[in-house]
C-alpha positions as CSV (number, residue, x, y, z in Angstrom):
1,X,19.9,21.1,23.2
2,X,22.8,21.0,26.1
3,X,24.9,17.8,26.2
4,X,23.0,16.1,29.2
5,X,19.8,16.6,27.5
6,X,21.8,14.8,24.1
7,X,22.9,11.8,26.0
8,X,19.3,11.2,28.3
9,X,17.9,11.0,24.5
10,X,20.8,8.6,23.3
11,X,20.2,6.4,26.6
12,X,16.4,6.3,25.7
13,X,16.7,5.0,22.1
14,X,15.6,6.6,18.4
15,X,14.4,9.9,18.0
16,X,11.6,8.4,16.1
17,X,9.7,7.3,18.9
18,X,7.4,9.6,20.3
19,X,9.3,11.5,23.6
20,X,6.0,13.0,24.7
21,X,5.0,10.8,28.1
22,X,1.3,11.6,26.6
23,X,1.5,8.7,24.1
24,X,2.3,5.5,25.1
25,X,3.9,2.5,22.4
26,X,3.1,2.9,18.9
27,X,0.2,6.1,19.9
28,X,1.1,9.1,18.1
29,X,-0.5,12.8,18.2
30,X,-3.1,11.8,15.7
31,X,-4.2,8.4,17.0
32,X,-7.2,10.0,18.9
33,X,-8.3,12.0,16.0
34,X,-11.0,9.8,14.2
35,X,-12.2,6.9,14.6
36,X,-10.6,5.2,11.6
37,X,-7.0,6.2,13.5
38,X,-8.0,4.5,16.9
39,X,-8.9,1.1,14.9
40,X,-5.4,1.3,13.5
41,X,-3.8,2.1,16.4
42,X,-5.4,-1.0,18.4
43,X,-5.2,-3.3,15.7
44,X,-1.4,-2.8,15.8
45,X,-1.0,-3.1,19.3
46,X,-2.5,-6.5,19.3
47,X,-0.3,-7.6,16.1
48,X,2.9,-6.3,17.9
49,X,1.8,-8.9,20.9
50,X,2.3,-11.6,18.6
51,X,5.4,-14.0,18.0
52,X,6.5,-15.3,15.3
53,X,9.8,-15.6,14.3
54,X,13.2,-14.2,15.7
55,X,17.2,-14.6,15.7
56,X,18.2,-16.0,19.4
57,X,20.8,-16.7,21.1
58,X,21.4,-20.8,22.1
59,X,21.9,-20.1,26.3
60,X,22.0,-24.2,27.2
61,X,21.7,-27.1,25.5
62,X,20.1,-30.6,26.7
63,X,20.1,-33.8,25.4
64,X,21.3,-34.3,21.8
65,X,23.4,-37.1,20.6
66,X,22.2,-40.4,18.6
67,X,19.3,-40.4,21.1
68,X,16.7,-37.7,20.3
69,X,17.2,-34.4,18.9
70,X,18.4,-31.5,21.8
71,X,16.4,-29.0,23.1
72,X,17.8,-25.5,24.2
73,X,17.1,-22.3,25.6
74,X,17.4,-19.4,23.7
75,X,17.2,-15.5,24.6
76,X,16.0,-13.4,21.2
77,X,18.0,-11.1,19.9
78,X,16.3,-8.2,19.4
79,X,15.5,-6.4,22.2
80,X,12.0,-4.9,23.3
81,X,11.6,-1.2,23.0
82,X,8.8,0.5,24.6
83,X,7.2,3.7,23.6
84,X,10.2,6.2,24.2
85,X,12.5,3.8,23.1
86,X,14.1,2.0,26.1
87,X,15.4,-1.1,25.6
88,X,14.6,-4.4,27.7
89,X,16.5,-7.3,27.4
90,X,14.2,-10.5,27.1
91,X,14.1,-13.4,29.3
92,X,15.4,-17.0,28.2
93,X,13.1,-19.4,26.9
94,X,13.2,-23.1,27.9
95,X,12.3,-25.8,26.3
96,X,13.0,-25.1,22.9
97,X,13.1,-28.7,20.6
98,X,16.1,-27.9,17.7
99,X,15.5,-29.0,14.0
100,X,17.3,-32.0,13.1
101,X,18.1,-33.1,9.2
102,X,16.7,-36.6,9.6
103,X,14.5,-39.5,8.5
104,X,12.4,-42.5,10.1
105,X,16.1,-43.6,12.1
106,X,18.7,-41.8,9.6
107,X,20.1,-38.8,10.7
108,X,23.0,-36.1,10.3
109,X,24.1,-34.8,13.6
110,X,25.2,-31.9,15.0
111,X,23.8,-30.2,18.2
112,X,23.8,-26.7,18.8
113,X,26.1,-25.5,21.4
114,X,25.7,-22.7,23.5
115,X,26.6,-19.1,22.2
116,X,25.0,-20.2,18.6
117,X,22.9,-18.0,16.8
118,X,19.5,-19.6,14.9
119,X,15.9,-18.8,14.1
120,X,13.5,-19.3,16.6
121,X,10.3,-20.2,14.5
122,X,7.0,-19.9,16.9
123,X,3.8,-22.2,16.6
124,X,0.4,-20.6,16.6
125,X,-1.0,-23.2,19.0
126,X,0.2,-24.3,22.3
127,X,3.0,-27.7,21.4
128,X,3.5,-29.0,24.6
129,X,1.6,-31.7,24.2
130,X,3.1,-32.7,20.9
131,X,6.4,-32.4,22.1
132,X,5.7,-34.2,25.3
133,X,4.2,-37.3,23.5
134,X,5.5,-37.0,20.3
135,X,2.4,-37.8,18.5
136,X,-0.8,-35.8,17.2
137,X,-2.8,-34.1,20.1
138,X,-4.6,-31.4,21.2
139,X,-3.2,-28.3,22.0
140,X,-1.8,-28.0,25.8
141,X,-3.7,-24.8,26.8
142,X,-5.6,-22.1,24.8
143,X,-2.1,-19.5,24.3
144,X,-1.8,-18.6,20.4
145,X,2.1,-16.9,19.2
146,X,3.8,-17.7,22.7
147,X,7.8,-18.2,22.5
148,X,6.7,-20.6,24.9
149,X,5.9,-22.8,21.4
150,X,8.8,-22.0,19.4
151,X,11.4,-24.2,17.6
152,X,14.6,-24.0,16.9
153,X,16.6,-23.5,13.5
154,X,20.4,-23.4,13.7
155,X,22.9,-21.8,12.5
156,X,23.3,-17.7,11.2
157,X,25.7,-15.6,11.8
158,X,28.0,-18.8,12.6
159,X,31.7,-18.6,13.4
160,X,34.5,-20.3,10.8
161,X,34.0,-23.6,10.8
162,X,37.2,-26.3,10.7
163,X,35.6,-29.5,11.0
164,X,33.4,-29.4,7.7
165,X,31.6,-32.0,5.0
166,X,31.5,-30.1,1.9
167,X,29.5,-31.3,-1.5
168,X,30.6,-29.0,-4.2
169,X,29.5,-28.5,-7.7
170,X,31.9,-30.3,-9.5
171,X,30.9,-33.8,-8.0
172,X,33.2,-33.7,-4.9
173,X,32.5,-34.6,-1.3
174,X,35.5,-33.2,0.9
175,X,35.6,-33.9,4.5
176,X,37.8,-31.9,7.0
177,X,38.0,-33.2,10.8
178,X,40.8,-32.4,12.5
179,X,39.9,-35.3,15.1
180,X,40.0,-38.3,13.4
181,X,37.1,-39.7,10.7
182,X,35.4,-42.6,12.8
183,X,33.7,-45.8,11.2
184,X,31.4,-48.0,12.5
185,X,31.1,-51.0,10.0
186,X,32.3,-52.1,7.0
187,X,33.2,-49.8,4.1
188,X,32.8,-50.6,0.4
189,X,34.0,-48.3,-2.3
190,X,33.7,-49.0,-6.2
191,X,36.5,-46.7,-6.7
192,X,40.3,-46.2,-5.9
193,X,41.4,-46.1,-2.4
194,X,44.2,-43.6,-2.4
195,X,46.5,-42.7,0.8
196,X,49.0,-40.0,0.2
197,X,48.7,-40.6,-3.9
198,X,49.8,-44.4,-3.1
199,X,46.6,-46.5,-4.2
200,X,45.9,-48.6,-1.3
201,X,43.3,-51.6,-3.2
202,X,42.9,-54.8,-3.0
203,X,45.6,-54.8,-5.7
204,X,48.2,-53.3,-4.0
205,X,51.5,-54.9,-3.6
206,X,54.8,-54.7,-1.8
207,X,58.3,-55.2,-3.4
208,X,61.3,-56.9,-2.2
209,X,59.9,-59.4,-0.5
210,X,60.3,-63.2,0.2
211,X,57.9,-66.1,0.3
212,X,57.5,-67.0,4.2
213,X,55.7,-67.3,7.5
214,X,56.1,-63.0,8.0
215,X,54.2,-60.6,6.9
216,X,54.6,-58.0,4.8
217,X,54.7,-53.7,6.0
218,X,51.2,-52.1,6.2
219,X,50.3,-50.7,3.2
220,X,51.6,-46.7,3.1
């Protein structure tokens, strides 16, 4: 096989896929030899135009925040390949609601952000009306498998993080945020309150001091 001949196979994808233009997709030399072979052969072609799960690609990101859950678009990962193994880059997918860990009006946030990978998850009936209303209803149009009607699950394949809660097995919660740790509202702790190994409580006192109208240093 010359070199130019090595590389137009290369550029076309696996050897494994037929290279005879007489076959198209998934077709092989036998798929026209009995009957029981053509069944196969059709039956797989209409399961291979069915979606149902996929790693993508977060493109944009809308919404999000203490409001509602975002929705994103997404391109899958994976790339089509046709019967002589070409590949074609899908197209984006709009629309996409994202997976939120929350309850009735309790919720942990954090929004995807473009260039995240997750798992798009695709519904077997048509959503749009259930997203649109965001109640039970009939399905928006007669489409079955469409990544039209997928949703979101984030993240694989993440990056390091730095700003991190982590629950670990021996009963600690540690909290990492490099941007400050911001409370809204009181907080009440049945423990110690410790700053730098000083114990900051309600017990806490400082030393060389004189009864006065001044106050004392803030607590370090």
């Amino acid at each position: 096989m010359s070199e130019a001949t090595t590389n137009a196979s290369q550029q076309q994808g696996s050897n494994s896929y037929p290279q005879n233009s007489g076959y198209r997709g998934q077709a092989w030399f036998n798929t026209q030899g009995n009957l029981l072979n053509a069944i196969d052969f059709i039956a797989r072609q209409i399961n291979s135009g069915q979606s149902h799960a996929s790693l993508v690609k977060v493109i944009s990101v809308s919404g999000g925040g203490s409001s509602a859950p975002a929705m994103v678009a997404v391109q899958p990962m994976v790339d089509q390949v046709d019967g002589f193994g070409t590949r074609t880059a899908h197209g984006t997918i709009h629309n996409i609601p994202c997976f939120r860990y929350q309850a009735g009006v309790c919720a942990f946030i954090v929004d995807p952000i473009p260039g995240d990978i997750g798992l798009a998850v695709i519904c077997d009936r048509d959503i749009s009306q259930a997203k649109a209303t965001g109640d039970v209803s009939a399905p928006g149009s007669a489409r079955q498998n469409s990544w039209a009607d997928g949703c979101y699950f984030g993240a694989f394949l993440g990056k390091e993080a730095t700003t991190t809660v982590a629950l670990t097995q021996d009963g600690k919660v540690t909290i990492v945020a490099p941007g400050g740790l911001f409370v809204t509202g009181d907080i009440t702790t049945t423990g110690t309150l410790t700053n730098n190994g000083v114990n900051i409580s309600s017990t806490h006192v400082h030393g060389g001091v004189e009864p006065g109208a001044g106050n004392t240093a803030v607590p370090h």
